[in-house]
Every structure is written in structure tokens, then in C-alpha cells.
C-alpha positions in Angstrom: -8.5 12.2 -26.0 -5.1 12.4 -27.5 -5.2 12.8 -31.3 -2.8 11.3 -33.5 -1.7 8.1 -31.6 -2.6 4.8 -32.7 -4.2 2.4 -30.1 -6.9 -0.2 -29.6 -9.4 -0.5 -27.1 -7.6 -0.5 -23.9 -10.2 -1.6 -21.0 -12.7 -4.0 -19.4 -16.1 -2.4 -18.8 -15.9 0.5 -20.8 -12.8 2.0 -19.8 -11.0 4.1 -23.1 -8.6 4.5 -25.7 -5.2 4.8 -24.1 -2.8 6.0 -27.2 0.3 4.2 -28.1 2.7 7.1 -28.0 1.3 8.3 -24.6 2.2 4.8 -23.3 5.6 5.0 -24.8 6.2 8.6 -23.6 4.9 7.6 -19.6 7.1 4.2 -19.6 10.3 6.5 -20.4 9.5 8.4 -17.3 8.6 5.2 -15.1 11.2 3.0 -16.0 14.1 5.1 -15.0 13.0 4.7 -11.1 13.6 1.0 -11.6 16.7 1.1 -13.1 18.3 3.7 -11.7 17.7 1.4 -8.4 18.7 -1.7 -9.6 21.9 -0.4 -12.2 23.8 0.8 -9.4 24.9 -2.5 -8.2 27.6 -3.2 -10.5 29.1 0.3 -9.9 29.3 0.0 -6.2 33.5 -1.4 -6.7 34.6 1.3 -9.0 33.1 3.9 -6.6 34.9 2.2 -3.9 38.2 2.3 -5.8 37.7 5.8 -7.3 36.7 7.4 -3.9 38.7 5.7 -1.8 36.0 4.7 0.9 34.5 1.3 2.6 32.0 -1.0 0.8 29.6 -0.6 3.7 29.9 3.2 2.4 28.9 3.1 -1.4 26.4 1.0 -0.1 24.3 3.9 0.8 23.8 4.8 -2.8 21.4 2.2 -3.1 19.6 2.2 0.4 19.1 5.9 0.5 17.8 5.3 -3.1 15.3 3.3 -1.1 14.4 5.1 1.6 14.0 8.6 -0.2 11.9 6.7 -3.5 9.8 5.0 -0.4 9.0 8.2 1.3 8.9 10.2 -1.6 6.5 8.2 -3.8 3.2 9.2 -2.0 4.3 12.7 -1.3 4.5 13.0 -5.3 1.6 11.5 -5.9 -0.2 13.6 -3.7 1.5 17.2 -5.1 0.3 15.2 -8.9 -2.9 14.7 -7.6 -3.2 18.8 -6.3 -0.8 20.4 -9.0 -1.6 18.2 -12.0 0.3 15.3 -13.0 1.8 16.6 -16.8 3.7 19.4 -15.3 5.1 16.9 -12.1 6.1 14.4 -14.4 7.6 16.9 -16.6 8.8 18.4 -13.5 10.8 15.3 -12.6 12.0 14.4 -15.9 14.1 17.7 -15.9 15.5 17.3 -12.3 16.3 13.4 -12.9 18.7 14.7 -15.8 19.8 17.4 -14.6 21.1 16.1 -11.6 22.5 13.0 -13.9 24.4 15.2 -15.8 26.2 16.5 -12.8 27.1 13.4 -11.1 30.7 13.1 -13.1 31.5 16.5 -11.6 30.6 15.4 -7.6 34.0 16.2 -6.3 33.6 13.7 -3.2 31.0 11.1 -2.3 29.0 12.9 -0.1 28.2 14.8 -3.2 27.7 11.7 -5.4 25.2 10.8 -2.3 23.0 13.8 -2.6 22.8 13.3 -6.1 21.4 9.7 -5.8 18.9 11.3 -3.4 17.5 13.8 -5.9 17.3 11.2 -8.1 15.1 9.5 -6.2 13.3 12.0 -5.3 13.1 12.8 -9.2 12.0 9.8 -10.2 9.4 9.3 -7.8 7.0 11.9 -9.5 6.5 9.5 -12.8 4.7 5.9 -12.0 2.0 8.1 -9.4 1.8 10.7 -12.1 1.4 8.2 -15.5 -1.3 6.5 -13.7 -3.2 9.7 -13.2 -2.6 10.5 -17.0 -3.5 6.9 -18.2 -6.9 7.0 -16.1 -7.7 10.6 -17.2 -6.9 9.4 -21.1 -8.9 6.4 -20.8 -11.7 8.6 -19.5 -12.3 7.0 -16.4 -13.5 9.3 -13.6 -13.9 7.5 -10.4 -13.2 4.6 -8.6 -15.0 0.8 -9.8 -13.7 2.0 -13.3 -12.9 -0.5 -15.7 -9.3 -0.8 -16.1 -7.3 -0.4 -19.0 -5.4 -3.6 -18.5 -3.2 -2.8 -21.9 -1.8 -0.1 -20.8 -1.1 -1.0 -17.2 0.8 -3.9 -18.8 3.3 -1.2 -20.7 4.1 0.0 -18.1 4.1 -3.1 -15.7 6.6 -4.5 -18.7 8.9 -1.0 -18.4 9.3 -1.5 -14.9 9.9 -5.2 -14.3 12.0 -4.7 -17.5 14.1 -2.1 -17.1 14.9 -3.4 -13.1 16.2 -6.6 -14.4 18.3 -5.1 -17.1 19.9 -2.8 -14.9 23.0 -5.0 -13.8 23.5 -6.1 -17.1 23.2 -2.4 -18.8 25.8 -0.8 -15.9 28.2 -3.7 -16.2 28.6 -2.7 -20.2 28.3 0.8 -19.4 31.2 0.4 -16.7 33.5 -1.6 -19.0 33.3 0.9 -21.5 33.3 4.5 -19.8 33.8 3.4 -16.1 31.0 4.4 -13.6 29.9 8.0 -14.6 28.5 6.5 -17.5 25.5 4.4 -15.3 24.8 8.2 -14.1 25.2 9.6 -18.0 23.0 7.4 -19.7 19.9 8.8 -18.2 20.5 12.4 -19.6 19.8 11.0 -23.4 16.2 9.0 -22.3 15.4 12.2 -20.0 15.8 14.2 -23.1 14.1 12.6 -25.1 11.0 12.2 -22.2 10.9 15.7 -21.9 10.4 16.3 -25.9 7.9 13.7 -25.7 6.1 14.6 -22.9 5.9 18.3 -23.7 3.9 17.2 -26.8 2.2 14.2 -26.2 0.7 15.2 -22.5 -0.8 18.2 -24.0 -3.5 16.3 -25.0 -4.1 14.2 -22.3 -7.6 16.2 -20.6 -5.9 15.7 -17.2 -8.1 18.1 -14.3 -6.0 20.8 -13.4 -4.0 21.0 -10.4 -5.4 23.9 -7.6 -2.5 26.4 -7.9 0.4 25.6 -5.9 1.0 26.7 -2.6 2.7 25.9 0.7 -1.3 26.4 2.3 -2.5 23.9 -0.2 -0.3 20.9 1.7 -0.1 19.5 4.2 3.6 19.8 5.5 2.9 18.5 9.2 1.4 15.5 7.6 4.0 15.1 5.4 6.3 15.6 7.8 5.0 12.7 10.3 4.5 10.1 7.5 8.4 10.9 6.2 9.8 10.5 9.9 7.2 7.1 10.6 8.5 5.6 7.3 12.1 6.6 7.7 11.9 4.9 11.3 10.5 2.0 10.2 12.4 1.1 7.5 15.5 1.7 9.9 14.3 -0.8 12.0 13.6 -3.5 9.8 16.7 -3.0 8.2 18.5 -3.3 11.7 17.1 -6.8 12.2 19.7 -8.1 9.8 22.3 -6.8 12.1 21.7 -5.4 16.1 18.1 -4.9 16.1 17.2 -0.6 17.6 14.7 -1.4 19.6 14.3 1.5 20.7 12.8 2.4 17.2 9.9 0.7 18.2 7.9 3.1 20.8 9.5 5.9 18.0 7.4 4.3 15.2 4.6 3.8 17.3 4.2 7.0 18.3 4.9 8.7 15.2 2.1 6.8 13.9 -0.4 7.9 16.4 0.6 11.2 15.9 0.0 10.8 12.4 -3.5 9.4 12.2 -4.5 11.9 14.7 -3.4 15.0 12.8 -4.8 13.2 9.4 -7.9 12.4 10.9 -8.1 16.4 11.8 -7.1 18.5 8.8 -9.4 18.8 5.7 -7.4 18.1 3.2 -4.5 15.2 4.6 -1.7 14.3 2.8 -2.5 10.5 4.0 -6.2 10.0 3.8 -6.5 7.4 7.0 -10.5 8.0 6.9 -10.3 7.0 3.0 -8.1 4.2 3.9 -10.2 2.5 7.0 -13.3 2.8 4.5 -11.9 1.3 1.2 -11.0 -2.2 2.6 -10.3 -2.7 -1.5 -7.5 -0.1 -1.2 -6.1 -1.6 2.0 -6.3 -4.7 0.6 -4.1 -4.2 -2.7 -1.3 -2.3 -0.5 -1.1 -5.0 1.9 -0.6 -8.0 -0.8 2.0 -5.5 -2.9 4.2 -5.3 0.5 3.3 -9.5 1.0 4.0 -10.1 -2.7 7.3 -8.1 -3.2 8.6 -9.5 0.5 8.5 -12.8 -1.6 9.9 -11.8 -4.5 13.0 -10.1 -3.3 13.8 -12.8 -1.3 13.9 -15.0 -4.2 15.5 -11.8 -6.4 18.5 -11.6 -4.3 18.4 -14.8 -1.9 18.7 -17.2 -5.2 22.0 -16.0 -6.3 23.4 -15.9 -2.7 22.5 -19.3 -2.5 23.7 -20.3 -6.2 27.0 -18.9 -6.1 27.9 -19.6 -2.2 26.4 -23.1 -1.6 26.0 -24.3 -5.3 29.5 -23.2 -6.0 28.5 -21.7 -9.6 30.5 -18.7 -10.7 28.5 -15.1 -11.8 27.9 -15.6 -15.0 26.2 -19.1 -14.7 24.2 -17.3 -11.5 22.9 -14.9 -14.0 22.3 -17.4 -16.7 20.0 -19.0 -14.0 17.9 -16.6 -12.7 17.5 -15.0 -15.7 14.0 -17.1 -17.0 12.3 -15.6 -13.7 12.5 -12.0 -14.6 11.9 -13.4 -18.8 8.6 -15.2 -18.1 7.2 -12.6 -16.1 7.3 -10.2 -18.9 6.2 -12.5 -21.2 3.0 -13.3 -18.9 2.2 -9.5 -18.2 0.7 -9.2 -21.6 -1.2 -12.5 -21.2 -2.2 -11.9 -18.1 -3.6 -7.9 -19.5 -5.2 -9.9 -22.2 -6.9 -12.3 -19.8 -7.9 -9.4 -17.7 -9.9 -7.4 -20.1 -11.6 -11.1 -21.2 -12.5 -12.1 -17.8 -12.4 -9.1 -15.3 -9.2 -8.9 -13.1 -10.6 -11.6 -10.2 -9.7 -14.9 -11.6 -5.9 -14.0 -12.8 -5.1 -11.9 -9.4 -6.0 -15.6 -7.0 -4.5 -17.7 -9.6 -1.0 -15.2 -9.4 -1.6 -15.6 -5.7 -2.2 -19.2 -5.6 1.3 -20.2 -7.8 3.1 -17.8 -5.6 2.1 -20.5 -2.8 3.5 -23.2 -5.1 6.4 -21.4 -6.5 7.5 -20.5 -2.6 6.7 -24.3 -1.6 9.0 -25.3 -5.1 12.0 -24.3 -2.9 12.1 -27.1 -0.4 12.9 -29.0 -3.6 16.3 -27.2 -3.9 18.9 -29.8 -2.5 22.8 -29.5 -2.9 22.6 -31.7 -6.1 19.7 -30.4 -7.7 20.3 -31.0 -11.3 20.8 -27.5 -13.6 17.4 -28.8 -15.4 15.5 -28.5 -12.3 16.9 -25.1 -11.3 16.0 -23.9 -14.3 11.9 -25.2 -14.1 12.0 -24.0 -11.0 13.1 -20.3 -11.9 10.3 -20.5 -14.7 8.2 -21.6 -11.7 8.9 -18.4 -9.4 8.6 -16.3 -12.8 4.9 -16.8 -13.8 3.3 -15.8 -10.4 5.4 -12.6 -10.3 4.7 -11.3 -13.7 0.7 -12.2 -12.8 0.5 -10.7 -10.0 2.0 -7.6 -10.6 -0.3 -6.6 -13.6 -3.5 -7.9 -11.4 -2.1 -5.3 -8.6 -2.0 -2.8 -10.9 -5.8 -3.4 -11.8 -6.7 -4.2 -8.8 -5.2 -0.2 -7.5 -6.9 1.4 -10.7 -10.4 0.2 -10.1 -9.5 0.8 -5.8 -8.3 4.4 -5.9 -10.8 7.1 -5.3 -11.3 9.9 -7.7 -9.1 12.8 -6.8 -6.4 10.5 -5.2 -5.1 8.3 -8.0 -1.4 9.8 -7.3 -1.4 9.3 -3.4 -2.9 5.8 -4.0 -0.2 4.8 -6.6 2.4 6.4 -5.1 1.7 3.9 -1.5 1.6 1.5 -3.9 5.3 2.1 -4.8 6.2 2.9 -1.2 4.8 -0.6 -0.2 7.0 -2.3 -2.8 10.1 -0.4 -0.9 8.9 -1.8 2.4 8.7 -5.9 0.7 11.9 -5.4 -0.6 13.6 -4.0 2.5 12.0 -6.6 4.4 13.2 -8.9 2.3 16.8 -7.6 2.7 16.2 -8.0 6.5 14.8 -11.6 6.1 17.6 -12.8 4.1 20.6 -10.9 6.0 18.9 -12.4 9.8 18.6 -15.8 8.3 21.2 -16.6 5.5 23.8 -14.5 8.2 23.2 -17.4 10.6 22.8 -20.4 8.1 23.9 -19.8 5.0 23.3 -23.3 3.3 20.8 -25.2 1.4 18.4 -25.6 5.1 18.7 -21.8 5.1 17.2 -21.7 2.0 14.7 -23.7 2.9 13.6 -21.9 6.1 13.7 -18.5 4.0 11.5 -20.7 1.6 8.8 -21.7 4.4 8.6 -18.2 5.8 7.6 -17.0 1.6 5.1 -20.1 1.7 3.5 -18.5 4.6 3.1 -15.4 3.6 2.0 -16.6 0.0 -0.6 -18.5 1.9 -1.9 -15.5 4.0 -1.8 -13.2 0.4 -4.3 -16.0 -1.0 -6.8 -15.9 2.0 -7.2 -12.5 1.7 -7.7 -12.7 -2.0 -10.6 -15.1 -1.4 -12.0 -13.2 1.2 -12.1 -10.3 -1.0 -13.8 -12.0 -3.4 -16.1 -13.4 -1.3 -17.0 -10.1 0.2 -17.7 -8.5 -3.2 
């Protein structure tokens, strides 16, 4: 245990004590992933201006963002789950503000580039890492643990938080000190994560890691799943625009290449024996990549719509989509709450069942749908998000098998990537085509479909336990 922090019971089914400060100190080092992905946006102009290049250009700061988090997410969870998860999430802390602090000095943008890419790469080490700490503070040693629903929601709350802030924090930051300033900020919180973590994780009985060495990983594995997932995303990303094709024999076969060189090593990188045998594992990554697919396209197809077909200028967009990213951080906690009553069953199929009716609420969308209605509606789309993503979370603590906590969360991550670059692919193939309120509406019935799916599999889970 960690002595000296303040906390109450923090579990269902006997799970521990998870200390306030160790919360506070892990959420500084998971929520800069989120917003250094979502703060960017606003910046993208100035860049533009200040380097002299093509929008299409600056755009790459926030889809290489994507790619290298998606890739890199699993590959730091595995190196937490073999090296120990303080000194990794310490580890990233220091690279994440390191590299922030030279950003100003990038003298073109292919420097500015790289350094988006270590901080992806940086940031990448904390979410896998904190849930390692968190399950090894609330002394729970194995998969079928009881999950400390509290402190999942901190950090659940730090995520979703700190991703819809974003926009609004860079815009102030720009206005005031132009766009090194969205890079700046993250040297302060980086500082002050590093104080705290190198004395609040010292507590934290954590195993420790093997030793590190190049023997101790596996570098072909690692090598396959970066080049499958790199692939992949490229093609889905392509559908928006001229499809690759030929991607698709590339992905295929990187993929059997994979399983068979997991399947032969003793200790994979990507555990595809683990992952065929805990259908409870498979389950919660498939419904993460389902669930943020749906979300996404509401996160960035809403305001498309708003502003383009709805005529309503950036602020009232804002104004408008803002009570879906409120009410699902004021449900987290109530859903947490609700988990550690009940067990996390019962709140993970009701998220799942109003994503089916917040994804149906769309078809009510109409070119004169009254402000009052938009506005239930984003409270509708809000609830099921901020449900389901602390009923994931559970749902991957009590899944994970002992020893792989940091792998397992770190997919988890890489599977919210792949929903939200779908979702970018969704909306650029249909909205590009028919971008109108019937657009909408067929972007709608493809997020009802999937919701629907998502809830199946819920029940069959349930019925199979």
C-alpha cells in the first residue's frame, strides 16, 4: 500500500484501497495523450501561416499522432508489463517534456513532425502503465479481480476530460502566445508529474520488471504488429479518398505472418494463444473499436453537419455539442458508483443499449430541428458514451491476465485509434458524397447498426457467463 494518501474503498468484490494522490499523480500522466491529440486542431492555421506549407500538410501532425499512439500503445504496455510500469511511466513523463520544450526551436516542419511523433510515442507509456499501478495498489493479482471502479473513473474522467478541453485550451493558448504555446504548456504538468510520480509510485508494490534487454523482446513481433497496424490504418484511411487496394493482400499477409511467429516464440509481444482463449478479452477490444467508431462519428460528424447544413457559426457549434462531452463526465462517476453496487454487467448493456437509441435519435435530425431538440439530443448521445467507457474499463481490468495488464490496456488504446480512424473514413466516404441532413442520416443508420451488433455481443456474454 501507499501510505499517506487519503482514499476510500475503491472496488467490487474485494478489490483495495487505491490512494487519492496516486490517482491524481497517474491522471497527470494519462491525460496528456488525450489532449495533446485533440489540442492540436486549433493550431493547424498558424502552423500553416508560420511555415509556409499546405493544409493537407500540418494535417499530419494529428494523423501521425494517431498512427504512432495506435502502434505504440501495446508496445509500451508490453515493455511496462517486462520492465516495470513506475520507471516507464516516469520514463515517458521525461521524454513528453523534453521533446515539448524543444518544439519552439524546430527550425522547419519536418522537425515540428518528429516531435509530434515522440510525443506520441511519449505519451503512450502512461494509460497501459497507470492501470498496472492501480491494479498492483488495489492488490489485485490476477484476472476475475474485482475492479476498482473509483479509480478507473479518475482516470476515465482525465481522459474524456482533458480530450474535450483540448480545442478550447489551444484556442486561448494561441490567442495569447501563438502556437508554441499548445507545445509549451505540457512542460509545466510534466514537471510537476515527474515530482509526483517520483514520490508517490515509490510506494506503489508494483512486481519488478525482468531487467531490460534487447533478448527480453520480441523485436520481430513487434516489428510485424507495427507494419500490420500501420497498413491497416492506411487503408481505412484511404477509403475516404482512392481506396489502396492493394493494401489489402499486404495486411493480410502481415497478419499471418504475425500469428505464426506469435504462436512460435515463448514470450510474444502479442499473446494470440491468450487472446483466442480469453473470449472476455476479445470481447472488450472488439466493442471499444465498435463503441468509439460511434462516437467519433458523432464527435466530428455533428459539427460538420451543424455548421455546413444548419448554417450555425463556430461558436454556437461548440455551444451545441458541448452537453455530450459534459454529461458523460458527469455519468462516469455514477456509473463507478453503480458499478461497485451492482457488479459491472447491468451498467455495461444498459451503455450499450442507449448507444442503440442515441444512434437511432439521429434520424430525428431534420433541417429545422428546433435548437431545444438539438440540445436533448446531444444530452442523448452523451450518457451512453460516458457509461460505456467506465464499464470498458471494468470490463478490461477484471479480462486482463496477470502479467499482461499493460499489453491488454495498451490494445485497448490502440482499438480506440482504429474507431476513431474509422470513423474519419466513414464520415470523409459518406459526408464527401452527400453532405446534407440524408447524409447524416445514413451515417446515423450505419452507428445504429453497429450499436445493435455491440449489444448482441453484450448479451451473449452475459449469457455465456
Amino acid at each position: 500500500m501507499i501510505h499517506g494518501g487519503r482514499g476510500g474503498s475503491d472496488g467490487a468484490g474485494g478489490a483495495g484501497r487505491v490512494p487519492t494522490r496516486l490517482l491524481l499523480t497517474l491522471s497527470l500522466g494519462t491525460l496528456l495523450n488525450p489532449l495533446n491529440s485533440s489540442m492540436i486542431a486549433v493550431a493547424l492555421v498558424s502552423l500553416q501561416r508560420d511555415f509556409g506549407i499546405g493544409i493537407a500538410t500540418t494535417t499530419w501532425l494529428a494523423s501521425g499522432f494517431y498512427v504512432v499512439a495506435a502502434v505504440c500503445q501495446p508496445l509500451m504496455g508490453r515493455l511496462a508489463d517486462q520492465f516495470g510500469a513506475r520507471r516507464l511511466f516516469i520514463g515517458g513523463l521525461v521524454v513528453m517534456g523534453t521533446a515539448s520544450a524543444l518544439a519552439p526551436l524546430a527550425p522547419d516542419f519536418g522537425w515540428l513532425l518528429v516531435v509530434r511523433l515522440v510525443q506520441a510515442a511519449a505519451t503512450s507509456t502512461a494509460y497501459p502503465s497507470a492501470l498496472i499501478l492501480v491494479r498492483a495498489a488495489a492488490g489485485s493479482s490476477g484476472a476475475g479481480a474485482g475492479p476498482p471502479a473509483r479509480a478507473l473513473a479518475v482516470l476515465s474522467v482525465a481522459a474524456s476530460g482533458s480530450a474535450a478541453l483540448g480545442p478550447v485550451l489551444g484556442g486561448l493558448l494561441i490567442a495569447v502566445a501563438g502556437w508554441e504555446a499548445v507545445f509549451l504548456v505540457n512542460v509545466p504538468v510534466t514537471l510537476l508529474g515527474i515530482v509526483l510520480a517520483t514520490r508517490v509510485l515509490r510506494g506503489v508494490p508494483v512486481e519488478r520488471g525482468r531487467g531490460i534487454g534487447l533478448r527480453d523482446v520480441d523485436l520481430p513481433g513487434i516489428a510485424l504488429f507495427s507494419g500490420l497496424l500501420v497498413a491497416l490504418i492506411f487503408a481505412v484511411l484511404s477509403l475516404a479518398g482512392e481506396p489502396r487496394w492493394w493494401l489489402v493482400p499486404v495486411v493480410a499477409a502481415l497478419g499471418v505472418l504475425l500469428v505464426l511467429r506469435e504462436r512460435a516464440v515463448a514470450e510474444p509481444f502479442l499473446d494470440v494463444r491468450g487472446l483466442v482463449a480469453n473470449r472476455a478479452l476479445r470481447t472488450v477490444l472488439v466493442q471499444q473499436g465498435g463503441i468509439n467508431l460511434i462516437f467519433y462519428c458523432i464527435f466530428f460528424g455533428m459539427p460538420i453537419w451543424l455548421e455546413n447544413v444548419r448554417g450555425f457559426d463556430p461558436a454556437m457549434v461548440g455551444l451545441l455539442v458541448l452537453p455530450t462531452t459534459v454529461l458523460s463526465i458527469i455519468v462516469t462517476p455514477i456509473t463507478a458508483r453503480a458499478i461497485r453496487r451492482h457488479g459491472p454487467t447491468g451498467p455495461r448493456l444498459l451503455g450499450l443499449g442507449l448507444m442503440v437509441v442515441a444512434a437511432s435519435a439521429l434520424q430525428l435530425l431534420g433541417d429545422a430541428t428546433p435548437v431545444v431538440l438539438l440540445l436533448g439530443i446531444a444530452v442523448l448521445l452523451g450518457v451512453p458514451n460516458g457509461v460505456n467507457n467506465i464499464s470498458l474499463q471494468t470490463a478490461l481490468y477484471s479480462a486482463a491476465p496477470a502479467g499482461r495488464m499493460g499489453a491488454s490496456a495498451g490494445l485497448f488504446q490502440t482499438f480506440r485509434y482504429i474507431g476513431a480512424i474509422a470513423a474519419t473514413s466513414v464520415l470523409g466516404v459518406v459526408l464527401e458524397q452527400n453532405l446534407s441532413t440524408e447524409g447524416l442520416h445514413d451515417v446515423g443508420l450505419l452507428m445504429t447498426g453497429v450499436a445493435v451488433v455491440l449489444f448482441v455481443l453484450g448479451l451473449l456474454a452475459v449469457r455465456r457467463r
